[in-house]
C-alpha positions in Angstrom: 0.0 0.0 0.0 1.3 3.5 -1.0 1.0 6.2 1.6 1.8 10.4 1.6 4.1 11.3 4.4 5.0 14.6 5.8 6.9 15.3 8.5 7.9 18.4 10.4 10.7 19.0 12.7 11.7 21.9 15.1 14.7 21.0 17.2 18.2 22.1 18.8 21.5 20.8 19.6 24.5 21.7 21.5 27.9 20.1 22.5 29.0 19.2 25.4 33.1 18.7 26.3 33.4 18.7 22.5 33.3 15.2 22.3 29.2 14.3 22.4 26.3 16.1 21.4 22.9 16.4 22.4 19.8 16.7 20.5 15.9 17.2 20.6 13.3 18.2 18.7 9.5 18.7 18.1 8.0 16.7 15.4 4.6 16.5 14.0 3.3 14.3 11.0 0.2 14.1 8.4 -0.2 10.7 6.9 -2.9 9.8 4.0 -3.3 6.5 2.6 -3.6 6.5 -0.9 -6.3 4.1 -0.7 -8.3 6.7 1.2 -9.4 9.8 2.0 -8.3 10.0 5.6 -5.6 12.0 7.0 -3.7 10.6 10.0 -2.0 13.2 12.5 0.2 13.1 15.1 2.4 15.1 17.5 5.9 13.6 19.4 9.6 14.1 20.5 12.7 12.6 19.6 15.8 13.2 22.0 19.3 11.8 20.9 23.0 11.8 21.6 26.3 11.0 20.1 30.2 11.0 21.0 33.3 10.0 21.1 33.6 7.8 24.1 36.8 6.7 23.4 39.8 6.4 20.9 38.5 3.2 20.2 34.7 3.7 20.4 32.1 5.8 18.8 28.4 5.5 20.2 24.7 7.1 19.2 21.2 6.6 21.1 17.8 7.8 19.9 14.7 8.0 20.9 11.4 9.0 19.0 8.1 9.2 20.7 4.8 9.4 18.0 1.4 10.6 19.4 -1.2 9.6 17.0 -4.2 12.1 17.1 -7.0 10.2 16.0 -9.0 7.9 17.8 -8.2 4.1 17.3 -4.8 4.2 16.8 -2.0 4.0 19.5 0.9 5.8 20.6 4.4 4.5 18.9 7.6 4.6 20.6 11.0 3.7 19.0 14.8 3.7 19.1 18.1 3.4 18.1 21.4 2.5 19.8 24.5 2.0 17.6 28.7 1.6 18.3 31.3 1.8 15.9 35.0 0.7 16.4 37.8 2.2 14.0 39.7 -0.2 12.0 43.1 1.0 11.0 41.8 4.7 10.2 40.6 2.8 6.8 36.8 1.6 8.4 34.3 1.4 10.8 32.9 -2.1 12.0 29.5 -1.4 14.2 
């Protein structure tokens, strides 16, 4: 099924010990099925960081909260964690 997404996104970051940074952000979304003529809304957050933890070690977590608006369809909440390690300056394994 094919589907019209739009998302919009107010949000901020800042640095901290210039080695990780810190993010957030407002985010709302309109959804419509082509197979219909509804429109979905909803309203959420998303709050993330990244750094350097280490010589060795690179690391980024996310987290996205999605209020839907309309009635029979729940609240969504997702994330992300990922590492990298360097490889000889050439490549990242994670």
């Amino acid at each position: 099924s094919s589907i019209r997404r739009q998302r919009i996104t107010y949000g901020a970051e800042t640095m901290l010990d210039d080695r990780f940074r810190l993010r957030g952000a407002l985010v709302r979304w309109r959804e419509a099925p082509y197979t219909t003529n509804e429109v979905f809304r909803a309203r959420g957050f998303t709050v993330g960081a990244d750094g350097v933890f280490a010589n060795w070690l690179t690391a980024s977590a996310e987290y996205t909260h999605k209020d839907d608006l309309g009635p029979g369809i729940g609240d969504v909440d997702t994330g992300a964690l990922q590492a990298w390690v360097p490889f000889r300056d050439a490549v990242r394994v994670g």
